[in-house]
N, C-alpha and C positions, 0 to 999 in steps of 0.2 A: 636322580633322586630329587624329591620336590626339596628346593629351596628354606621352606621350614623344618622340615628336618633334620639338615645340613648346618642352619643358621640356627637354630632358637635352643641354646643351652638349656642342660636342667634347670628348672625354674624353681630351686630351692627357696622361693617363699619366706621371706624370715620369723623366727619365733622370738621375733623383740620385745616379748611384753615384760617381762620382768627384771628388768633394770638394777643392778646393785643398792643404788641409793633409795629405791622405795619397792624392793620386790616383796619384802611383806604385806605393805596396804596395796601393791596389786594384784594380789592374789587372791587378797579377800575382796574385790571389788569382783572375783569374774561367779556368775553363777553355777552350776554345777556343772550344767550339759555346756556350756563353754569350756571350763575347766576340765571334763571329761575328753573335751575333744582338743586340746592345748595337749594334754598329754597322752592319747592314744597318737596324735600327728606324730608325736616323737615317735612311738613305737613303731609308727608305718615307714618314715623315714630313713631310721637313725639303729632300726633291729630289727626289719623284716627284708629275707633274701631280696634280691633285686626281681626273679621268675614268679613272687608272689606279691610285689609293692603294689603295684599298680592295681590288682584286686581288694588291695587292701584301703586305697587311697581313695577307691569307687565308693566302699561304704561304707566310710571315714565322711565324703563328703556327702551322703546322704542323709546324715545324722548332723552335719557342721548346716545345711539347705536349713534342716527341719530347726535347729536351733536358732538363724537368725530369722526365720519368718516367724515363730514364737515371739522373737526378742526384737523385732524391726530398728526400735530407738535405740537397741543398745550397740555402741560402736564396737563393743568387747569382740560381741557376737558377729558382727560384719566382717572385724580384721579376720577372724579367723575361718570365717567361711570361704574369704579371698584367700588366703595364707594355703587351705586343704585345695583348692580349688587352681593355685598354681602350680601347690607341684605334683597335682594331679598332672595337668597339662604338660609338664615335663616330662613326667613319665611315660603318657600316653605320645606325646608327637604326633607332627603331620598337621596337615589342613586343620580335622576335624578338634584339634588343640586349642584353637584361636578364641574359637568360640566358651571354651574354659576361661583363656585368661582376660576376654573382655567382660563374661561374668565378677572377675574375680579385679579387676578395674573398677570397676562399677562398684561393687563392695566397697574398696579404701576411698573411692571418690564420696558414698555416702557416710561413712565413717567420719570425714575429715568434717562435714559439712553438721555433723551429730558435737563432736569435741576431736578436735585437731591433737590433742595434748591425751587421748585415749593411749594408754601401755606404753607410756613414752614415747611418744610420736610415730606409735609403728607401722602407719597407715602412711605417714610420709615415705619411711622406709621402704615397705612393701611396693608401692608402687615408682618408687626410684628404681626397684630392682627389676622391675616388669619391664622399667621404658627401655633400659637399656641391655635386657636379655631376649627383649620378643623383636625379631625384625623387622625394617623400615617398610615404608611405603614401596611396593605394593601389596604387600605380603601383610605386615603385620602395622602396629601403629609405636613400633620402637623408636625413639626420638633422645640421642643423649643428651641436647640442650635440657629437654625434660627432667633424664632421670637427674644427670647434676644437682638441676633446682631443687629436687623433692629430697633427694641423699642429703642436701646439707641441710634441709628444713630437720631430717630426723635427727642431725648431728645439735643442732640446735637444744632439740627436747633431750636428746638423750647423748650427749659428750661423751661417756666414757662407758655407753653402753658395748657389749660385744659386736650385738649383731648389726647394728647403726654402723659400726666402726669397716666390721668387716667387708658390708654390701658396699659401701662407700671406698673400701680398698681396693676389693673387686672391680668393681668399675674403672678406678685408674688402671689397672694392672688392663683390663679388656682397651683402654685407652692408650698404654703403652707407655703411660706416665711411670716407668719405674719407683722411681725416689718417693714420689710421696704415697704409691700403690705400696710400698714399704714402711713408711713410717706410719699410714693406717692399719694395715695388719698388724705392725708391729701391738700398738695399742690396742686392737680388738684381742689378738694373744693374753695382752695381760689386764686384762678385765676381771674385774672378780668373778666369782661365780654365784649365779643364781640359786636362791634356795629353791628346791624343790624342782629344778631343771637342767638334774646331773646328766641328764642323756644325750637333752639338747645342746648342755654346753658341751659334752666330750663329741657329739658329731659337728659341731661346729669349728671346735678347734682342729679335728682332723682335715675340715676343709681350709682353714687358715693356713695351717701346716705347707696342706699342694701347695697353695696361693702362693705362699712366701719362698718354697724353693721356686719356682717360674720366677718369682721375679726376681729374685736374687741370682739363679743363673744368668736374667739377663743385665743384671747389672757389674757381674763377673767380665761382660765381657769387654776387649779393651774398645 
């Protein structure tokens, strides 16, 4: 089996825009066809079978394309065109994935270079979780020194965000770091919840959930 599709996890993309502490004013910062595609990514994600995701994430991203070349300057519009565009690529696998998530690199790279501090840092986020989910040299351009950097840049903007919390627990726990892959989860658990992103938050906390029994099994152990 090629080595990318062995090696490169679902690339669940985070949906960190709306942050407890100001998820009202970001909500009304995103324009509609962002917002539209913020919450249809939930529905492709988080409530469509698994035999039909991947058609559905096809053209999720062909509307998320159309809305950041519309919106160019707007970083809104960029995270989330990387955000539908990873986990497109999770879904799809293989080779021909790669080319997904360098697209979707590309996005938070120009994102960051627009306003770094865009959906509470989600562009840091986003691409912490690429470096350390797409594989290394030769295969893909996966780098944990990387994703580290960027995961605590988003913990920066956003501290007691969910999704900030969880990617960054993620990554310990794929590190093998138990203890503190636990004491992040633990806090992305109890994050408040986002107005307006009950779906996102209940699929994400179900992925919290795996997360914390793996690591807690292996911290059970003697």
């Amino acid at each position: 089996m090629n080595p990318f599709l062995t090696e490169c996890r679902r690339l669940l993309a985070p949906a960190l825009l709306l942050a407890a502490a100001g998820s009202a004013l970001a909500a009304d910062t995103l324009t509609p066809s962002v917002a539209a595609v913020r919450d249809d990514w939930a529905k492709a994600v988080y409530a469509t079978p698994k035999p039909q995701r991947q058609a559905a994430l096809e053209a999720l991203s062909q509307r998320a394309a159309s809305a950041r070349d519309a919106q160019s300057q707007d970083a809104d519009a960029l995270i989330w065109d990387g955000i539908v565009l990873s986990s497109l690529a999770g879904e799809r696998g293989g080779i021909g994935a790669l080319g997904l998530v360098k697209q979707a690199r590309k996005d938070f790279e120009q994102a960051l270079a627009i306003d770094p501090t865009a959906l509470d840092g989600a562009a840091y986020t986003s691409l912490g979780a690429l470096y350390y989910q797409v594989p290394g040299w030769p295969i893909g351009f996966g780098n944990d020194d990387k994703a580290r950097d960027y995961l605590l840049k988003g913990l920066q903007i956003d501290p007691d965000g969910i999704d900030a919390n969880y990617f960054y627990g993620d990554f310990l726990r794929d590190q093998g770091d138990w203890k503190n892959a636990d004491a992040a989860l633990q806090k992305a658990k109890s994050a408040p919840p986002r107005a307006g992103r009950e779906l996102a938050d209940s699929g994400r906390r179900k992925e919290i959930d795996s997360a914390l029994a793996e690591v807690r099994k292996h911290l059970a152990q003697p």
